[in-house]
C-alpha positions as a Markdown table, in Angstrom:
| # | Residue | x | y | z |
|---|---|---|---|---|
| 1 | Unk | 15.8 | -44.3 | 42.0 |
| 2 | Unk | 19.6 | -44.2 | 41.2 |
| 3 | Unk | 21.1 | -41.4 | 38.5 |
| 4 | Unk | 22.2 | -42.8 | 35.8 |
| 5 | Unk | 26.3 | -43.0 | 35.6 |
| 6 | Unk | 26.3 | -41.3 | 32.3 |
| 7 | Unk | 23.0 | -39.2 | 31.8 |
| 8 | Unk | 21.9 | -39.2 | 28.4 |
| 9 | Unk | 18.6 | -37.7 | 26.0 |
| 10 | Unk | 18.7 | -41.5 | 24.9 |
| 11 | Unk | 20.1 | -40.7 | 21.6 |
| 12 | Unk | 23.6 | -42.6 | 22.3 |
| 13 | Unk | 24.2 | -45.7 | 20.8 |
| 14 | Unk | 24.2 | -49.0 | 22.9 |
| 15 | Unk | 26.2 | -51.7 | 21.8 |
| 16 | Unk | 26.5 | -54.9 | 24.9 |
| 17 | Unk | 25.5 | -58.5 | 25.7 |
| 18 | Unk | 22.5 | -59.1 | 27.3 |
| 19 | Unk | 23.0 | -61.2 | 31.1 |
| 20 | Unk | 22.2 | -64.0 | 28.3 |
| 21 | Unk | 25.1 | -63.7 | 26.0 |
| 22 | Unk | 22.7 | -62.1 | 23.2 |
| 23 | Unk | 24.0 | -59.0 | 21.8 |
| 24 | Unk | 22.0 | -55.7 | 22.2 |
| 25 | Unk | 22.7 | -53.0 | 19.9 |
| 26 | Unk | 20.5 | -50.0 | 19.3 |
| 27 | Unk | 19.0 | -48.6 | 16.2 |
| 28 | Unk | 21.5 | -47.0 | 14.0 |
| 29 | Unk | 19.3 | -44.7 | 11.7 |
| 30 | Unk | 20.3 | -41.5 | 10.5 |
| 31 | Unk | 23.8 | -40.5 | 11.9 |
| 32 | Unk | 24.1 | -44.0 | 12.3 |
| 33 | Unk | 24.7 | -44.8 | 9.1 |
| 34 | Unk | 28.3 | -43.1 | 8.7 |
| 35 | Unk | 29.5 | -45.6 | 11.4 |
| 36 | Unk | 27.8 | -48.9 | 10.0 |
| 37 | Unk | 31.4 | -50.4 | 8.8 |
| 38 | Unk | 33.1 | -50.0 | 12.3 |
| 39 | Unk | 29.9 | -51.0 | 14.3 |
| 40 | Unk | 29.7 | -53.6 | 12.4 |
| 41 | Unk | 33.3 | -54.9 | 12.9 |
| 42 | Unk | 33.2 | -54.2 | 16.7 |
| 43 | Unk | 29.5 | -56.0 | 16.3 |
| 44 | Unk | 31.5 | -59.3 | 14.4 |
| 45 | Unk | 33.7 | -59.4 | 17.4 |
| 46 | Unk | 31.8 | -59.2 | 20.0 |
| 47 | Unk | 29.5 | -62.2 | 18.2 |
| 48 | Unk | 32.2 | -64.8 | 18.1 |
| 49 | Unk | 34.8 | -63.4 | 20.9 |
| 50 | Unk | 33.1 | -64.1 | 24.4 |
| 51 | Unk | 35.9 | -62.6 | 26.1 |
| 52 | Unk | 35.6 | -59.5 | 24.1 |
| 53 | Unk | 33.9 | -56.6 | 25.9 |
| 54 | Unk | 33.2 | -53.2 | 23.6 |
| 55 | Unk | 34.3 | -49.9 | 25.0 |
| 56 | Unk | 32.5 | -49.0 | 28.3 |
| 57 | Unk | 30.5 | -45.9 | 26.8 |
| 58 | Unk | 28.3 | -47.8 | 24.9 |
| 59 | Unk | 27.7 | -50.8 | 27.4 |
| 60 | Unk | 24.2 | -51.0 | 29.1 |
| 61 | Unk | 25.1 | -50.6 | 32.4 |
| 62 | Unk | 25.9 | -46.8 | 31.8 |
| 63 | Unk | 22.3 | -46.9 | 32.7 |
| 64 | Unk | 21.5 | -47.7 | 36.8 |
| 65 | Unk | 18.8 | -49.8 | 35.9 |
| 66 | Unk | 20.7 | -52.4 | 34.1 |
| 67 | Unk | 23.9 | -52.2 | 36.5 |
């Protein structure tokens, strides 16, 4: 199996659009909350902008699997 290209414990948030268009976002509890207001905004974005692609360290394919 592949490594990763940005090993993680799995605590990093993941913010992308599934191969469907759906978004995909990851559960923002605890230190999530502080950054609710910019996720969100990024979040609004990414809804309505198809062409809009958030920053590459919180896309899915950081992860082999998903590449």
């Amino acid at each position: 199996m592949p490594a990763d290209r940005r090993p993680d414990k799995g605590e990093e948030f993941i913010i992308d659009r599934w191969p469907n268009s759906r978004l995909i976002v990851s559960p923002y509890s605890g230190h999530g909350a502080k950054f609710a207001s910019a996720i969100g905004e990024k979040l609004a974005r990414l809804a309505v902008d198809p062409a809009y692609q958030f920053e590459p360290f919180f896309q899915l394919s950081r992860y082999s699997a998903f590449a």
